[in-house]
GUKE-665038 format. One record per atom (N, C-alpha, C): residue in three letters; x, y, z. Coordinates in steps of 0.05 Angstrom, whole numbers, padded with zeros to 5 digits, always signed. Layout:
<recs>
ALAXYZ
...
</recs>
This chain:
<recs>
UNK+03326+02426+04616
UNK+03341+02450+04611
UNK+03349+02453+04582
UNK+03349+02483+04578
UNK+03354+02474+04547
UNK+03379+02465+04535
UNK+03409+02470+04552
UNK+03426+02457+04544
UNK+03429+02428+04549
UNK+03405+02413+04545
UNK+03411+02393+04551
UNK+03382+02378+04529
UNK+03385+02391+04511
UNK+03372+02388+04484
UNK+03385+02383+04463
UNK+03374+02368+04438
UNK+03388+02358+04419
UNK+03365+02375+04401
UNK+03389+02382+04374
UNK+03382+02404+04355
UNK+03373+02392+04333
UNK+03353+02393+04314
UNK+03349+02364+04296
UNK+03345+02390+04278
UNK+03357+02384+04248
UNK+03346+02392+04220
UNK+03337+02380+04201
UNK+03317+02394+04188
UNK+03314+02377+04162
UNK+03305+02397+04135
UNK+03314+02395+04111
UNK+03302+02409+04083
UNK+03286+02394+04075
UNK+03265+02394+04067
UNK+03247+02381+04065
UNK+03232+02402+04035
UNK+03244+02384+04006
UNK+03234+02401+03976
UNK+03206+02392+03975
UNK+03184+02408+03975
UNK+03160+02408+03975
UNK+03151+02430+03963
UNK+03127+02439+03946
UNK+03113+02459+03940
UNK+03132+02473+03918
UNK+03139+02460+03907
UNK+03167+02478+03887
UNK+03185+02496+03907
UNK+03197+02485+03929
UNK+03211+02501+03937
UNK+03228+02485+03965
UNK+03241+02492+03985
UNK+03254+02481+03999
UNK+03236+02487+04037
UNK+03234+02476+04049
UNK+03216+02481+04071
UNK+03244+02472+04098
UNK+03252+02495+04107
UNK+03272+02492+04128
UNK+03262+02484+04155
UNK+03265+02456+04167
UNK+03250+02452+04201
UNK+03281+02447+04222
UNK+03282+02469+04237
UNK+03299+02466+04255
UNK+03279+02464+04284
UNK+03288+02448+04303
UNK+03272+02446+04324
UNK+03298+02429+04345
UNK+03293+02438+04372
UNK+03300+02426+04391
UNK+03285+02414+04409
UNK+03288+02386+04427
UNK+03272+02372+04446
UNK+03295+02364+04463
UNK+03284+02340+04485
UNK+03293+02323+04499
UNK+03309+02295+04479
UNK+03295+02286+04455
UNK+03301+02265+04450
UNK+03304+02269+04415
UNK+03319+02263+04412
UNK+03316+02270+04378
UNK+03309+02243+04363
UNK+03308+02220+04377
UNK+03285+02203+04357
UNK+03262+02213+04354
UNK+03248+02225+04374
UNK+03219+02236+04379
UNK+03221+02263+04357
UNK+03237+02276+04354
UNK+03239+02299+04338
UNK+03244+02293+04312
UNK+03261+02273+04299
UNK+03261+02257+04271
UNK+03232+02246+04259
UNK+03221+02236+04289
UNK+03197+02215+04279
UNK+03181+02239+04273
UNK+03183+02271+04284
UNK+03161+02287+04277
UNK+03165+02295+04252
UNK+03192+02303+04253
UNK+03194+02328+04225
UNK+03190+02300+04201
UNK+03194+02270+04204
UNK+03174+02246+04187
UNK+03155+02267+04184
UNK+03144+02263+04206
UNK+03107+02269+04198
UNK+03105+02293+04182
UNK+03121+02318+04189
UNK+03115+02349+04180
UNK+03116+02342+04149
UNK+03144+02326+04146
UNK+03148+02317+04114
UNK+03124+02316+04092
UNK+03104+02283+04113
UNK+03089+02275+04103
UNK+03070+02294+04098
UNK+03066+02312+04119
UNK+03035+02326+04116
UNK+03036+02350+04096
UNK+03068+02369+04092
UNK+03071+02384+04075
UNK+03058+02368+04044
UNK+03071+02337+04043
UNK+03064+02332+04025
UNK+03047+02321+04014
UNK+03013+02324+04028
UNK+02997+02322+04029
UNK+02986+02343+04019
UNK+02990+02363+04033
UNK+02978+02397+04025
UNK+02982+02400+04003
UNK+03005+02387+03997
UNK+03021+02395+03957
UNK+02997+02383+03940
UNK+02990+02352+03946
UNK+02968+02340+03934
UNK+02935+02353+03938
UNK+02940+02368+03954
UNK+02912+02379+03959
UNK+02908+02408+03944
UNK+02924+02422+03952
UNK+02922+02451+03943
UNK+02945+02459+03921
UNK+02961+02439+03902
UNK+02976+02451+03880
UNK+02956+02460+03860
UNK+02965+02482+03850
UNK+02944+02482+03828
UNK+02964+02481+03801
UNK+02985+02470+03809
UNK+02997+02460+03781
UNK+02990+02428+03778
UNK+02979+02411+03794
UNK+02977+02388+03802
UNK+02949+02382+03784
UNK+02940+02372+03764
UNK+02918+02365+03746
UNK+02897+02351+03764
UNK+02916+02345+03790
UNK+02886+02317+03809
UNK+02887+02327+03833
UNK+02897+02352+03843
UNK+02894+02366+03862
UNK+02864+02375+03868
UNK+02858+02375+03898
UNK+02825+02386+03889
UNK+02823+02409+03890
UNK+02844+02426+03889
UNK+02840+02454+03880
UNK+02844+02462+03856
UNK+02856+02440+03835
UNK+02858+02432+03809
UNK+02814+02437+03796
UNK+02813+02409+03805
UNK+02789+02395+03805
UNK+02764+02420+03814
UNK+02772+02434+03838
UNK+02753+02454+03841
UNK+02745+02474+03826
UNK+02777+02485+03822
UNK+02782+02509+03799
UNK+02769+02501+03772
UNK+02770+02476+03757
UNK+02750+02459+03735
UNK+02730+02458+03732
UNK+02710+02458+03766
UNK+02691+02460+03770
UNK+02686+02431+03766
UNK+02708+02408+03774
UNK+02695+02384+03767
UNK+02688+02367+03795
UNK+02689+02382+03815
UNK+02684+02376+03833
UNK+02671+02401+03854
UNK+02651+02398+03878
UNK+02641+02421+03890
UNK+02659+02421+03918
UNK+02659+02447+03927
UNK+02674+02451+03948
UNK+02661+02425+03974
UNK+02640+02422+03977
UNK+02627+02400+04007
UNK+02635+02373+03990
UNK+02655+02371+03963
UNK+02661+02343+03962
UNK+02696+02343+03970
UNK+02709+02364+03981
UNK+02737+02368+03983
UNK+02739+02360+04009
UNK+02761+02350+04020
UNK+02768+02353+04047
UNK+02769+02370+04057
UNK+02767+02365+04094
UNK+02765+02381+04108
UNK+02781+02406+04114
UNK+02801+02402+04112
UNK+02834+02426+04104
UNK+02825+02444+04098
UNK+02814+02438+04058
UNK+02804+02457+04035
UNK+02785+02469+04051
UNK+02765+02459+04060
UNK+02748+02480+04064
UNK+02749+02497+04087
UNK+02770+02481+04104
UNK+02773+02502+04130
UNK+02786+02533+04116
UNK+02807+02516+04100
UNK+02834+02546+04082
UNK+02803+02562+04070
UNK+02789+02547+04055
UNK+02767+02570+04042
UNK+02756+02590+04062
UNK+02744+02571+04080
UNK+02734+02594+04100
UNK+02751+02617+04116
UNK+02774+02607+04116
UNK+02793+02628+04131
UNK+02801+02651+04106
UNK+02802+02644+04090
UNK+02801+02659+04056
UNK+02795+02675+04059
UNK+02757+02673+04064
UNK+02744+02691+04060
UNK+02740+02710+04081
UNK+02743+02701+04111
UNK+02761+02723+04129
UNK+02779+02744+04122
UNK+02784+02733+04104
UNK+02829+02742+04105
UNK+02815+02771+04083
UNK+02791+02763+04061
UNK+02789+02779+04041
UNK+02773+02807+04048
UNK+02746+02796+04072
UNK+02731+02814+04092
UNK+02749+02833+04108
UNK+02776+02818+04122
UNK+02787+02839+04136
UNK+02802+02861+04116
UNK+02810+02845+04097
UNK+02837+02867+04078
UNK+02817+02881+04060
UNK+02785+02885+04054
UNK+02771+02896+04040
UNK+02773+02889+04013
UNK+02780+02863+04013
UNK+02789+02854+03983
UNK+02816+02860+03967
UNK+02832+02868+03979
UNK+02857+02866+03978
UNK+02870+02842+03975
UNK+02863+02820+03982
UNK+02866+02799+03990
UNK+02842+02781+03984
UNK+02852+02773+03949
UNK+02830+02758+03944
UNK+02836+02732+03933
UNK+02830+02700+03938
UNK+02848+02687+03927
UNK+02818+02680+03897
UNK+02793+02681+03895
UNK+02774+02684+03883
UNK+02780+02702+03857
UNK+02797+02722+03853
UNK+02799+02736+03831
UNK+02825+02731+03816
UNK+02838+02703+03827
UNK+02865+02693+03812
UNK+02855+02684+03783
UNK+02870+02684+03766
UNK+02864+02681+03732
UNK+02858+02651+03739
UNK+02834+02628+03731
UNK+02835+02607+03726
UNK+02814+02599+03757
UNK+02814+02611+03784
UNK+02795+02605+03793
UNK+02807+02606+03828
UNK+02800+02594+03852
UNK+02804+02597+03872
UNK+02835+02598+03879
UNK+02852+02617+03882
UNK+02882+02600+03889
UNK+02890+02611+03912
UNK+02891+02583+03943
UNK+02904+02600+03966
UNK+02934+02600+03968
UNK+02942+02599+03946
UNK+02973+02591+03957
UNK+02986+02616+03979
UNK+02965+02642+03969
UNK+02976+02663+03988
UNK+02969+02654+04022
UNK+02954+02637+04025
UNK+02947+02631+04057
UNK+02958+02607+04063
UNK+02956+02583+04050
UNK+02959+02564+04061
UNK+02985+02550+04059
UNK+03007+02569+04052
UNK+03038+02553+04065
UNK+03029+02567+04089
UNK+03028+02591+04101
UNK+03028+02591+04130
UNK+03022+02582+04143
UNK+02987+02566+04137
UNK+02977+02559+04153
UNK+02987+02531+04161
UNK+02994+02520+04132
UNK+03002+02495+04151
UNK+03032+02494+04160
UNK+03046+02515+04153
UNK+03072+02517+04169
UNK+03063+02521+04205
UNK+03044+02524+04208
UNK+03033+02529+04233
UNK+03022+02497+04246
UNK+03006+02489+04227
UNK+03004+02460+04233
UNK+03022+02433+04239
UNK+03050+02447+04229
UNK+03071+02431+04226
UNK+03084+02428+04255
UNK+03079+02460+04259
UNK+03090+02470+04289
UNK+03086+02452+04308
UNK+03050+02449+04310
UNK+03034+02430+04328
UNK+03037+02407+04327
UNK+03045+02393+04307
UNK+03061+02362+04302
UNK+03086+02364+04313
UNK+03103+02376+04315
UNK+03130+02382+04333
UNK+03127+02387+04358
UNK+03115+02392+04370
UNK+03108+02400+04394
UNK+03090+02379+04396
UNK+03068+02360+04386
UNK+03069+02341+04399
UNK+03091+02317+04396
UNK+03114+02309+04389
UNK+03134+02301+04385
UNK+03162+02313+04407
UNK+03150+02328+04432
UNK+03174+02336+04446
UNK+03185+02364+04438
UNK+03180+02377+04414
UNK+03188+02398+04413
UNK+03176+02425+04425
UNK+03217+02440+04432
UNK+03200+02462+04447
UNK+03210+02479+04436
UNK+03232+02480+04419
UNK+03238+02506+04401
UNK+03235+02504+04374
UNK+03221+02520+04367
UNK+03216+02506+04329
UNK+03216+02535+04311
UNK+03239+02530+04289
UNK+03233+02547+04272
UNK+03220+02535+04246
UNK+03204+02534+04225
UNK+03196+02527+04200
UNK+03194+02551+04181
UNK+03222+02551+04162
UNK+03221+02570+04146
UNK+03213+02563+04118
UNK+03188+02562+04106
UNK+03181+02564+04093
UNK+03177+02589+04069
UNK+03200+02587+04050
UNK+03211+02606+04029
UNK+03212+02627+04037
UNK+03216+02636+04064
UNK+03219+02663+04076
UNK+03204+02669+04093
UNK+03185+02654+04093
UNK+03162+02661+04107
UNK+03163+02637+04133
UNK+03165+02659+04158
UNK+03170+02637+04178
UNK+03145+02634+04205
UNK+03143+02609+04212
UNK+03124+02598+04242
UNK+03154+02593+04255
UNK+03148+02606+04279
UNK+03171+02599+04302
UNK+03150+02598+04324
UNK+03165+02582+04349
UNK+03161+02570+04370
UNK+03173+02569+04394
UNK+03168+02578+04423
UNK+03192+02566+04440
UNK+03214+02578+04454
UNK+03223+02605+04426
UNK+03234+02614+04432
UNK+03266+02606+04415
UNK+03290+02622+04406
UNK+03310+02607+04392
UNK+03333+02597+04420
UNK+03352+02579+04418
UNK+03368+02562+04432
UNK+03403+02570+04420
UNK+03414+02593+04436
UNK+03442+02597+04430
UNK+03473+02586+04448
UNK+03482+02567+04447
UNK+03495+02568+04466
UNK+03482+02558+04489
UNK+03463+02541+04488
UNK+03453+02521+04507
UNK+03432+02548+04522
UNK+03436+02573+04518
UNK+03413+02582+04531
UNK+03385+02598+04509
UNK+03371+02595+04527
UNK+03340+02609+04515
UNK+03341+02641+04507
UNK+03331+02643+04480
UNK+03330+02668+04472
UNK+03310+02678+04456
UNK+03308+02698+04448
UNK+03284+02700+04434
UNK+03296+02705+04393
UNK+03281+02695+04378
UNK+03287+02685+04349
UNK+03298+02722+04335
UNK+03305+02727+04316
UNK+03321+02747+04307
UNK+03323+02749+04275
UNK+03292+02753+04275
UNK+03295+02747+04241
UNK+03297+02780+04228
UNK+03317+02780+04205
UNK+03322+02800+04192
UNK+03306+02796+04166
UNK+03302+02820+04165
UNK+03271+02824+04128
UNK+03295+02842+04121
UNK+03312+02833+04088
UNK+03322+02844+04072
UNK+03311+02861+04052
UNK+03328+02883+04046
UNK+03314+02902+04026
UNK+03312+02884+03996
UNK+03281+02892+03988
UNK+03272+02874+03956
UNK+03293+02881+03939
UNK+03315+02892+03933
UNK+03332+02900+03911
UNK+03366+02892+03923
UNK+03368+02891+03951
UNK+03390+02886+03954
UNK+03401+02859+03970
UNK+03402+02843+03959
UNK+03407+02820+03979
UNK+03414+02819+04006
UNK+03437+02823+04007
UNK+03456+02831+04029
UNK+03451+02851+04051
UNK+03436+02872+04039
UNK+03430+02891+04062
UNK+03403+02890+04079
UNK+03402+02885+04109
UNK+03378+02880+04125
UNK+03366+02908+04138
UNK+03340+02907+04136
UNK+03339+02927+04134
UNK+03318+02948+04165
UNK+03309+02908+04168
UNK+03294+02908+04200
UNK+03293+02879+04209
UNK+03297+02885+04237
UNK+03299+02857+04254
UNK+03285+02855+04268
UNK+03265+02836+04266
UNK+03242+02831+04283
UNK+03244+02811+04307
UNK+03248+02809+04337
UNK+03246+02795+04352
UNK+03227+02783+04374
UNK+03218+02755+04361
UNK+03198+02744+04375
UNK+03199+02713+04389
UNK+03190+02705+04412
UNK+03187+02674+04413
UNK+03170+02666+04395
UNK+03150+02670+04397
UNK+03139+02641+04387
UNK+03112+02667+04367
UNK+03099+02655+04338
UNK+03092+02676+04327
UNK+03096+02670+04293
UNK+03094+02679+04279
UNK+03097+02672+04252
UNK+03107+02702+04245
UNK+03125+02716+04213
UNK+03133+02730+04205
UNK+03134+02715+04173
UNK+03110+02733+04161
UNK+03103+02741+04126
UNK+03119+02751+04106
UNK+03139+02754+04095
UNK+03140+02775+04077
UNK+03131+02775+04049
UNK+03120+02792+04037
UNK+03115+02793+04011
UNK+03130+02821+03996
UNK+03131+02821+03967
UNK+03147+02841+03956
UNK+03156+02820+03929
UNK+03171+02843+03925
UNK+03186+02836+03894
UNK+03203+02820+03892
UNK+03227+02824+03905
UNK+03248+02795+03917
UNK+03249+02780+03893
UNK+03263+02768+03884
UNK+03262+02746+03871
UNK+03246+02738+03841
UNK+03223+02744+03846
UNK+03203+02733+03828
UNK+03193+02753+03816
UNK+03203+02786+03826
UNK+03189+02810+03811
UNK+03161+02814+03830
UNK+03157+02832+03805
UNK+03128+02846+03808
UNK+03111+02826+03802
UNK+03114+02805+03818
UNK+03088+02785+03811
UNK+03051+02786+03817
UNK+03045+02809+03842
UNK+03027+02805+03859
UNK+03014+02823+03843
UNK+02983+02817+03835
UNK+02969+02823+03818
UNK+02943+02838+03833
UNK+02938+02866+03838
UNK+02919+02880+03846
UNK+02889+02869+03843
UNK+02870+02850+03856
UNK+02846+02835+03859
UNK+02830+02855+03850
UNK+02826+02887+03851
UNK+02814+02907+03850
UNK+02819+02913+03819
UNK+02834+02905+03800
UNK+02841+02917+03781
UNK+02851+02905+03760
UNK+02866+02885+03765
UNK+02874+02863+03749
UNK+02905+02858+03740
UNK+02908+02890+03756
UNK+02937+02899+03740
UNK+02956+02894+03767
UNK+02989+02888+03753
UNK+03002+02887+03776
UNK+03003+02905+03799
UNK+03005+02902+03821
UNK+02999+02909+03849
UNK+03027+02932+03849
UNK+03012+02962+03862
UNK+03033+02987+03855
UNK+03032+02993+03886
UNK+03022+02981+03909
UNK+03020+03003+03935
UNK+03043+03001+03954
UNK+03059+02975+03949
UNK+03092+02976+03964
UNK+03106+02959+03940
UNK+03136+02959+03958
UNK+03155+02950+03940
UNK+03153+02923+03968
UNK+03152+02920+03990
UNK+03155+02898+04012
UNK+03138+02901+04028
UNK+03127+02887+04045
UNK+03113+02890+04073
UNK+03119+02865+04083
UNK+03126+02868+04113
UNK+03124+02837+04124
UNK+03102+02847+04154
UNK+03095+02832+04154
UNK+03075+02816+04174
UNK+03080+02802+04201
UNK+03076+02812+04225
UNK+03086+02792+04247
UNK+03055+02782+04254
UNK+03049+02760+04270
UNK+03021+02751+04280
UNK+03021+02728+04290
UNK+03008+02719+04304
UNK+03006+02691+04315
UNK+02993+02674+04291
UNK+02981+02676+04266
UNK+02977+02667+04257
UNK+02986+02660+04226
UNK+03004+02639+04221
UNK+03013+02641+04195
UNK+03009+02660+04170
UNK+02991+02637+04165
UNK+02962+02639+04144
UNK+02955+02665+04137
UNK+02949+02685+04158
UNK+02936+02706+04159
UNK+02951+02734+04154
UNK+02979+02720+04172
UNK+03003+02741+04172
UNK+03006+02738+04135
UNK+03003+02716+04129
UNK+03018+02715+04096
UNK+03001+02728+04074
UNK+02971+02729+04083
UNK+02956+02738+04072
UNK+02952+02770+04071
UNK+02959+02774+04096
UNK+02958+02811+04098
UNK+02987+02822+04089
UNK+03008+02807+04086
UNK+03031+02825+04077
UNK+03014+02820+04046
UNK+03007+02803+04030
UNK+03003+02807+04011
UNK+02984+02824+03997
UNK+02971+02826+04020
UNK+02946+02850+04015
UNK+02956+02884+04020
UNK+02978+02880+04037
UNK+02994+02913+04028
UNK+03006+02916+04009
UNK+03020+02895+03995
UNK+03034+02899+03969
UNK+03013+02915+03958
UNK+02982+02899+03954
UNK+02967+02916+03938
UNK+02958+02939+03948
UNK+02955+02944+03970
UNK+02934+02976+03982
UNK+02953+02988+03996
UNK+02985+02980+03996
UNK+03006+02998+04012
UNK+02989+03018+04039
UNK+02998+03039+04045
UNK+02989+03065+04063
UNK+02954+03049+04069
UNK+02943+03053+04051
UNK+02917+03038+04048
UNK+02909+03028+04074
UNK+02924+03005+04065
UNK+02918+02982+04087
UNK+02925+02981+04111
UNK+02938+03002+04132
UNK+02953+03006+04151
UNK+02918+03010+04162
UNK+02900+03015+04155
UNK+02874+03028+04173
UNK+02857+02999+04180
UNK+02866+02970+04166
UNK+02867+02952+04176
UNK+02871+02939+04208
UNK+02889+02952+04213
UNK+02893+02939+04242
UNK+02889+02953+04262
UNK+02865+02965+04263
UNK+02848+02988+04275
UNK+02826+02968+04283
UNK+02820+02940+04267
UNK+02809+02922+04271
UNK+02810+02899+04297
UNK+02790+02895+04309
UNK+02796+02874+04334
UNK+02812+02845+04325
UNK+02801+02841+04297
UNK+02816+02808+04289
UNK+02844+02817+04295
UNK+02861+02842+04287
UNK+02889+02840+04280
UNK+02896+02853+04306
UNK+02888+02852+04320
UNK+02900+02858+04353
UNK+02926+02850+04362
UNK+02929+02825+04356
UNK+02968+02823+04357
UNK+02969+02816+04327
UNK+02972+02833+04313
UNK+02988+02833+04285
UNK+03003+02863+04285
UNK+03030+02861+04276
UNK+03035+02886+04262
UNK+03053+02881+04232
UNK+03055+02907+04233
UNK+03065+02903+04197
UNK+03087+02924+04197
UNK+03112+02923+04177
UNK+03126+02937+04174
UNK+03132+02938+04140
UNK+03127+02956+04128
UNK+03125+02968+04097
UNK+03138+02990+04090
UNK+03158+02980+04065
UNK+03171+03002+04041
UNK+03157+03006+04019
UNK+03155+03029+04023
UNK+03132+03048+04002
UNK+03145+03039+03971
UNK+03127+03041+03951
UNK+03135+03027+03930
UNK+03153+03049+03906
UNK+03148+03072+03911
UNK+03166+03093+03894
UNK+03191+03114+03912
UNK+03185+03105+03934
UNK+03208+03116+03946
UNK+03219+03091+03967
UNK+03244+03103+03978
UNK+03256+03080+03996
UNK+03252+03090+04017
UNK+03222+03090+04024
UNK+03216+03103+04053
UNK+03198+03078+04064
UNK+03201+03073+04096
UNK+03184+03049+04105
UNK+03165+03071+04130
UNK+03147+03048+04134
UNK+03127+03062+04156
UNK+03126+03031+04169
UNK+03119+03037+04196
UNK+03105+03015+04213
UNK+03088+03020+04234
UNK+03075+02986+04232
UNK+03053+02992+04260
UNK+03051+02968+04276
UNK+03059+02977+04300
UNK+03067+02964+04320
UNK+03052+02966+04337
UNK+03037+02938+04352
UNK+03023+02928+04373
UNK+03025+02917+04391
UNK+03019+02923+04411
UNK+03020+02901+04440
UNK+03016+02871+04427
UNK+03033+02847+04422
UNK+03018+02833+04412
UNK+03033+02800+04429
UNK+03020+02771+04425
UNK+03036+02760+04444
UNK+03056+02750+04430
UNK+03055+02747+04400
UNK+03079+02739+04390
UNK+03101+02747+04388
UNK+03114+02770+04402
UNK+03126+02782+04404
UNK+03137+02781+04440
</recs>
């Protein structure tokens, strides 16, 4: 029963940034010994896919001092899902046109925030949130007061901290956001070279990290655009919710989907 679960946390600084794992089980040694493992494997991915990292092989790839069939298996799975992510968004979504050479960082915190999931869950977990810099994999369902509920994540407006502006409620499912927030107008139009003008935010709901992280980033660049995207069979449970980038107007599109 779930009140009769123990709540385990951990921050875990990886990837230049802070990786939040809350999860509940039966036993919280079994849940310590996992979010061990999530630790370890985030910080594996860091050695694999930093591309601030000089011996990373996405370092090494980007150099060209090494070929993609000499990388591990990860790399080339993230490549191949890449080039999915770039087919569905029509190139909106390109990690191939980053200055200096391949960069997924837009896919692959989700994805392995998703992988992390599946290490918790085999470790006894049945409710898991992993918030990774905003960008969240949940699981299970959230745990209030010893009873089962479903998770309640709020997407804040890019200019105002404090004010929320939509609440998305799902068990188990991942939620993207991309936008200005923080870091600015960082997201760079693949089509053009120039910074990305088609929203000011979009977030992403989907069963799949990775993919959810990749398509909010691909509306930053094709805003309105990209809504004719999920007209597509791949994005059948995805939806998206977007503020237009010169006015403070949002649109959304909402699907039968199971993450939700």
């Amino acid at each position: 029963m779930p009140n009769m679960q123990s709540r385990e946390t951990r921050e875990i600084e990886v990837w230049g940034t802070i990786i939040w794992v809350e999860c509940w089980g039966p036993s919280p040694d079994r849940l310590n010994i996992g979010i061990d493992k999530c630790a370890g494997y985030f910080e594996f991915i860091d050695q694999v896919f930093s591309t601030y990292k000089e011996e990373s092989e996405v370092s090494k790839l980007r150099a060209g001092k090494i070929k993609l069939e000499d990388t591990c298996a990860d790399l080339q799975k993230v490549w191949q899902l890449c080039a999915v992510a770039k087919e569905i968004t029509e190139g909106s979504f390109d990690p191939w046109a980053v200055i200096g050479g391949f960069d997924p960082s837009g896919y692959v915190k989700g994805w392995a925030a998703d992988r992390a999931i599946e290490i918790l869950k085999e470790h006894g977990a049945t409710s898991i949130q992993i918030n990774a810099a905003g960008d969240l994999s949940l699981a299970g369902g959230n745990i209030e007061d010893g009873e089962k509920t479903t998770w309640k994540i709020g997407i804040r407006h890019p200019e105002e901290a404090h004010t929320i502006v939509k609440v998305f409620e799902l068990n188990d499912g991942a939620v993207a956001t991309s936008g200005t927030y923080e870091r600015g107008a960082h997201i760079r139009d693949p089509h053009t070279g120039l910074i990305a003008i088609g929203a000011r935010s979009a977030s992403v709901i989907g069963p799949d990290g990775g993919l959810a992280d990749a398509l909010a980033t691909a509306l930053v660049v094709s805003g309105r655009d990209g809504a004719s995207w999920f007209s597509k069979p791949e994005l059948a449970e995805y939806s998206a919710w977007v503020i237009d980038r010169n006015e403070d107007t949002s649109w959304e599109i909402v699907r039968d989907t199971n993450a939700s």
